[in-house]
C-alpha positions as CSV (number, residue, x, y, z in Angstrom):
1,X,-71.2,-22.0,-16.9
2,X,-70.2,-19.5,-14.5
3,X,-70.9,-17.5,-11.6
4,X,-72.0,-14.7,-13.1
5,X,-74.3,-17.2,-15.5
6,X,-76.0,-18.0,-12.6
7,X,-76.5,-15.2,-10.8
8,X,-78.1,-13.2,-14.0
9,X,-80.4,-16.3,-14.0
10,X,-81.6,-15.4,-10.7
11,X,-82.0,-11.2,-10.9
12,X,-84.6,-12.4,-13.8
13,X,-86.5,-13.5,-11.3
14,X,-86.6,-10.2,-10.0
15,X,-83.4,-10.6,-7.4
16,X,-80.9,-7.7,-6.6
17,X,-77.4,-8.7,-7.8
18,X,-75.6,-8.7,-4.1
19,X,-79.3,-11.0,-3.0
20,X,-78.6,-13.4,-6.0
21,X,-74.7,-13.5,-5.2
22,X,-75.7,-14.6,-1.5
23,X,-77.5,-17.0,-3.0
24,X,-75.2,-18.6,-5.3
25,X,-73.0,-18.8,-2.3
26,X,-75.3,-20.1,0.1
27,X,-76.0,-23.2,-2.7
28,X,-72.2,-23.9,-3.4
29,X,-71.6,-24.5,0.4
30,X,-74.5,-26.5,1.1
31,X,-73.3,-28.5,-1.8
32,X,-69.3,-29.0,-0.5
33,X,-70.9,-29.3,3.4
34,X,-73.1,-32.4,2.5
35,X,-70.6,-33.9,0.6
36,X,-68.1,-33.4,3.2
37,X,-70.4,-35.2,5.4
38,X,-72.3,-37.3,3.8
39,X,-69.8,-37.7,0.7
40,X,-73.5,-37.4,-1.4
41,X,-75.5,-34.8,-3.0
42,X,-78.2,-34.8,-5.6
43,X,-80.7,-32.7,-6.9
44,X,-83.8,-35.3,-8.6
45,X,-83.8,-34.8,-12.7
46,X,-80.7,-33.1,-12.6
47,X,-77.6,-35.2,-11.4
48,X,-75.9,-36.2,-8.5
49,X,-72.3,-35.7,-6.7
50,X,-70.5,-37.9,-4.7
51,X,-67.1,-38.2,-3.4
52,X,-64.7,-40.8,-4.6
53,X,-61.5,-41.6,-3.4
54,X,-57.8,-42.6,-5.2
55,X,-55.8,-45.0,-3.5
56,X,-52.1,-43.8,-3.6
57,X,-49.9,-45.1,-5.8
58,X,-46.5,-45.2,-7.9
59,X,-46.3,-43.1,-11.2
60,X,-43.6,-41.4,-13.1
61,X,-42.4,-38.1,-14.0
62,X,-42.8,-37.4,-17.4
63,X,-39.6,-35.4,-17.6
64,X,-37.2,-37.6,-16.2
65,X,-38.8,-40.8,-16.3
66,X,-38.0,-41.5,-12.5
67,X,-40.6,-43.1,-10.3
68,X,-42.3,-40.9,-7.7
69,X,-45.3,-41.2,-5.2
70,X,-48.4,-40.3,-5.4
71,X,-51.0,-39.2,-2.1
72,X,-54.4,-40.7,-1.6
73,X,-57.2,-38.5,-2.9
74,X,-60.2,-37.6,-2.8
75,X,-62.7,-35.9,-5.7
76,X,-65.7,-35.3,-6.5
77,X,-67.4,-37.0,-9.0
78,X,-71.1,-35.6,-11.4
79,X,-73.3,-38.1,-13.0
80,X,-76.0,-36.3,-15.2
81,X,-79.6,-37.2,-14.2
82,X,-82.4,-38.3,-16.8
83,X,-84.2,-35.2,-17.1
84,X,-80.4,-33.3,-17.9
85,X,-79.3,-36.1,-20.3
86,X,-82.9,-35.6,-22.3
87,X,-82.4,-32.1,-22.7
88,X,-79.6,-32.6,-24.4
């Protein structure tokens, strides 16, 4: 899904494009800015994020075979809610 996706969703509700734009904005960073803080975010019957962290470690370049180091991480992770896996 897109941007776009969403933001046709919401001018059927009877939205101007640049109002439903704002919108799909304002959602995305209240997302990323809970998650930054909280490292949690869920929406009940859809899913939920949360943050999850790689340690570093040792891995290999595919090319040349020679080992190489790899920095800590951190990602974010979706797990489908009940409601979401139903409809599929």
């Amino acid at each position: 899904m897109s941007k776009q996706i969403l933001i046709e969703a919401l001018r059927k509700l009877g939205h101007t494009a640049s109002a439903a734009g704002e919108a799909v904005d304002a959602i995305t960073a209240a997302i990323s800015k809970d998650l930054k803080k909280t490292q949690k975010f869920s929406i009940p019957g859809f899913g939920s994020f949360h943050v999850s962290k790689r340690a570093a470690r040792m891995g290999r370049n595919p090319r040349t075979g020679e080992p190489l180091k790899i920095r800590a991480s951190k990602n974010v992770r979706f797990k489908a809610g009940a409601k979401l896996k139903g409809s599929l």
